[in-house]
C-alpha positions as CSV (number, residue, x, y, z in Angstrom):
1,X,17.5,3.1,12.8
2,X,17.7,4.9,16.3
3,X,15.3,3.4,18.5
4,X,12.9,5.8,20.1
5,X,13.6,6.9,24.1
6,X,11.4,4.5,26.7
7,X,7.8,6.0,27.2
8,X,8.3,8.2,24.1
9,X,4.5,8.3,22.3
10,X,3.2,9.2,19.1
11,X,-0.2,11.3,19.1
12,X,-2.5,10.4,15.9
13,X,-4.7,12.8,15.2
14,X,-7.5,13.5,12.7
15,X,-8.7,16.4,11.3
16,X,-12.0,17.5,12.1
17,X,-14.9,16.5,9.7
18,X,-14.6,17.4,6.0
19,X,-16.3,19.8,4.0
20,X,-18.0,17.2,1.7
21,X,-20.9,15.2,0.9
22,X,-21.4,11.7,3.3
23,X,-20.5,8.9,1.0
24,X,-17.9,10.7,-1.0
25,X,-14.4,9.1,-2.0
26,X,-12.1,11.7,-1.0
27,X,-8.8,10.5,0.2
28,X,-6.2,12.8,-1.4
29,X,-9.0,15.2,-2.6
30,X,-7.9,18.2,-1.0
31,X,-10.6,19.3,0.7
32,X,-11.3,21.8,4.0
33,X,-12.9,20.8,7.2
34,X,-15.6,22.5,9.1
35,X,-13.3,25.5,10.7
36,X,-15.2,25.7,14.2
37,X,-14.6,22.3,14.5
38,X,-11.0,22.5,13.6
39,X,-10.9,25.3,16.0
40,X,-12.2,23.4,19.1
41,X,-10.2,20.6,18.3
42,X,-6.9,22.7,18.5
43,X,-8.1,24.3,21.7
44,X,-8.4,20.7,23.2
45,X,-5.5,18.9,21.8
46,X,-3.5,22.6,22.8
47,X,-4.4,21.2,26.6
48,X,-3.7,18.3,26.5
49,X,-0.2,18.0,24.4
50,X,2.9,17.8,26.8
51,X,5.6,20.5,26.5
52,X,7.6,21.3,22.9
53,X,6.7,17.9,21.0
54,X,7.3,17.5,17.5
55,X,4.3,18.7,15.1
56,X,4.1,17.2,11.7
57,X,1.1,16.7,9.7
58,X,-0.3,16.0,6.2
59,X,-0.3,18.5,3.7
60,X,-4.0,18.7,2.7
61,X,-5.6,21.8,4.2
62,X,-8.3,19.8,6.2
63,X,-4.7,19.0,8.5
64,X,-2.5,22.0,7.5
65,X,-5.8,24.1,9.4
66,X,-5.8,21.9,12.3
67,X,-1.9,22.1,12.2
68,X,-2.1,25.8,12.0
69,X,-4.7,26.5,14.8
70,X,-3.2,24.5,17.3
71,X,0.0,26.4,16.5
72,X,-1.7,29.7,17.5
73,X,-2.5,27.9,20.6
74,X,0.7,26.9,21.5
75,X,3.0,29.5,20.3
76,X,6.0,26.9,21.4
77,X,5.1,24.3,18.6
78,X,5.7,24.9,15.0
79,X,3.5,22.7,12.1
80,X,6.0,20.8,10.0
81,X,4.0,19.4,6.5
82,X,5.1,16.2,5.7
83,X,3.9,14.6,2.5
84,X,4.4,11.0,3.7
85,X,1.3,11.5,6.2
86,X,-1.6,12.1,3.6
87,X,-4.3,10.3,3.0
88,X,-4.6,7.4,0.6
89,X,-5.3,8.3,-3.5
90,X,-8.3,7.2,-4.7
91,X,-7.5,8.2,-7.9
92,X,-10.2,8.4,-10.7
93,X,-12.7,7.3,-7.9
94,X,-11.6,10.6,-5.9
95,X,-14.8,13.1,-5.2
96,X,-17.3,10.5,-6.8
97,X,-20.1,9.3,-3.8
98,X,-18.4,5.3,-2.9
99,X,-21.9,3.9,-4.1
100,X,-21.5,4.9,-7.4
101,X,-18.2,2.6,-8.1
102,X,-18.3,-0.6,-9.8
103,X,-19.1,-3.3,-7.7
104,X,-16.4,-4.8,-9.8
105,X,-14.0,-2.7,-8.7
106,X,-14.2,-2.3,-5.6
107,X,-14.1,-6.5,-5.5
108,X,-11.0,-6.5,-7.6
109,X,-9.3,-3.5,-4.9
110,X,-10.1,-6.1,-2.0
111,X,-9.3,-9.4,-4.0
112,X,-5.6,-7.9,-4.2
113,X,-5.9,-5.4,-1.0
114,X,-2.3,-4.9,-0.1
115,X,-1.1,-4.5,-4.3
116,X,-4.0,-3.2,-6.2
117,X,-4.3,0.4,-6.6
118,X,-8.1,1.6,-6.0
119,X,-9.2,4.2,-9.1
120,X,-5.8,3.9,-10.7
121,X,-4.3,5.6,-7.4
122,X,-2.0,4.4,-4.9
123,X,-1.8,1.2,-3.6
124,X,-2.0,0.0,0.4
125,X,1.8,-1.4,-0.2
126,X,3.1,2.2,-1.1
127,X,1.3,3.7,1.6
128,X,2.1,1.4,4.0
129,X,5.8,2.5,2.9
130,X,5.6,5.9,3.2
131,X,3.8,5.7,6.7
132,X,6.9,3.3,7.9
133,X,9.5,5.7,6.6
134,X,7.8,8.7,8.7
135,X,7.9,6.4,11.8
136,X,11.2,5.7,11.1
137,X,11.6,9.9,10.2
138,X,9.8,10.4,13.8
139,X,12.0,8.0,16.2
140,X,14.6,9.1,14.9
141,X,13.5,12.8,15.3
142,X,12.2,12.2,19.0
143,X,15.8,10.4,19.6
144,X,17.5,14.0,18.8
145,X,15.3,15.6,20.9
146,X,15.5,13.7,24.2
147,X,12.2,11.4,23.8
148,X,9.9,14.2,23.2
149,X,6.8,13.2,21.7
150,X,5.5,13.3,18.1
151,X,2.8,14.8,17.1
152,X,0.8,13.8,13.4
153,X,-1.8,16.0,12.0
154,X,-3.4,13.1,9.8
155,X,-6.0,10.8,8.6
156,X,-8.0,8.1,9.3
157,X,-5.7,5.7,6.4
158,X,-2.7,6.7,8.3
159,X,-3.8,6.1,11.6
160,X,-4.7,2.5,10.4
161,X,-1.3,2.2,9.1
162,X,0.4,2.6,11.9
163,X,-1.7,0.4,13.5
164,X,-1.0,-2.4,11.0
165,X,3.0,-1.7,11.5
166,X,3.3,-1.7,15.1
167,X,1.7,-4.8,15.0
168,X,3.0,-6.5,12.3
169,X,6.0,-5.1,11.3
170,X,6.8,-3.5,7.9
171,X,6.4,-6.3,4.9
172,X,3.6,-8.0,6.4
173,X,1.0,-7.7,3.7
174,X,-2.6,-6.9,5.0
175,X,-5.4,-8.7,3.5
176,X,-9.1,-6.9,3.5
177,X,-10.4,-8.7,6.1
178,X,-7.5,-8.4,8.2
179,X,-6.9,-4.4,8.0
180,X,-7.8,-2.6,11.1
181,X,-11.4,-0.8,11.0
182,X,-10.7,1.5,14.1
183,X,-9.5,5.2,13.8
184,X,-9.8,8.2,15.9
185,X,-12.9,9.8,15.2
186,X,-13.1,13.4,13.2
187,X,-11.2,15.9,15.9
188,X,-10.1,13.0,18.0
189,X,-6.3,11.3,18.7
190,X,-5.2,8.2,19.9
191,X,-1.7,8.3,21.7
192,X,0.4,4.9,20.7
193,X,4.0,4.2,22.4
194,X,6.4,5.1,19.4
195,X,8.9,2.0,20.0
């Protein structure tokens, strides 16, 4: 692995609210996010990016917009999907309202946090994979581009995951109660040194 330059960061940012009911599951649902919201976000984050960093984002459209209008802002980036930066799958609990869901189930999903997968989806241990092989993906890409910074068009789950690996290192397995609870808000980014 090529380490990242010194002072080399990684902006995390998240879409701008979504398009659906409060209290709905809907982690790989593909759904869109309020467009004059995605709109002022890109004007903001268009100010405030450094020059010609790399832009990568999720492939659900609530990031592929965002992605898209900050690229119209800033004619010198270009939006790169990346499938490794979506949200978590819920599976069968995907566009169902959380309070709905087996108390059960959601028990067994936090007895077993880091291995069980929630609605028959994807477990925390994959995703926690994927996100470490697009840091890898994005030191590496910053390295061949003289420390430039990195840019992620994402979610919530994936800015928690990078949290969790920066500070404990891939193979550490989270527990419920240990998993961070911060993320950037909807529209918002948090910059994080990419070492």
């Amino acid at each position: 692995m090529t380490p990242s330059p010194p002072g080399t960061r990684l902006w995390l940012v998240r879409h701008a609210a979504p398009q659906v009911a409060p209290g709905t599951c809907y982690g790989a649902l593909d759904v869109p996010a309020d467009p004059a919201a995605t709109q002022a976000t890109a004007l903001r984050l268009a100010s405030a990016l450094p020059p010609a960093p790399g832009v990568f984002g999720s492939m659900l459209q609530r990031c592929e917009l965002l992605g898209q209008a900050l690229c119209a802002q800033r004619p010198d980036l270009t939006f790169i999907p990346d499938a490794r930066l979506r949200e978590m799958d819920f599976g069968a609990w995907e566009g169902r309202a959380w309070n709905t869901l087996a108390k059960s189930d959601i028990d067994a999903w936090t007895a077993d946090f880091a291995h069980h997968a929630p609605g028959g989806g994807e477990p925390l241990s994959h995703m926690l994979g994927r996100v470490a092989l697009a840091l890898q993906a994005a030191r590496q890409w910053s390295a061949d581009h003289a420390g430039a910074d990195v840019v992620w068009v994402t979610h919530a789950g994936v800015a928690r995951c990078v949290a969790w690996l920066l500070q404990h290192g891939e193979g550490a397995v989270p527990r419920s109660e240990d998993w961070p609870v911060a993320a950037p808000g909807w529209g918002e980014w948090e910059v994080r040194d990419l070492v």
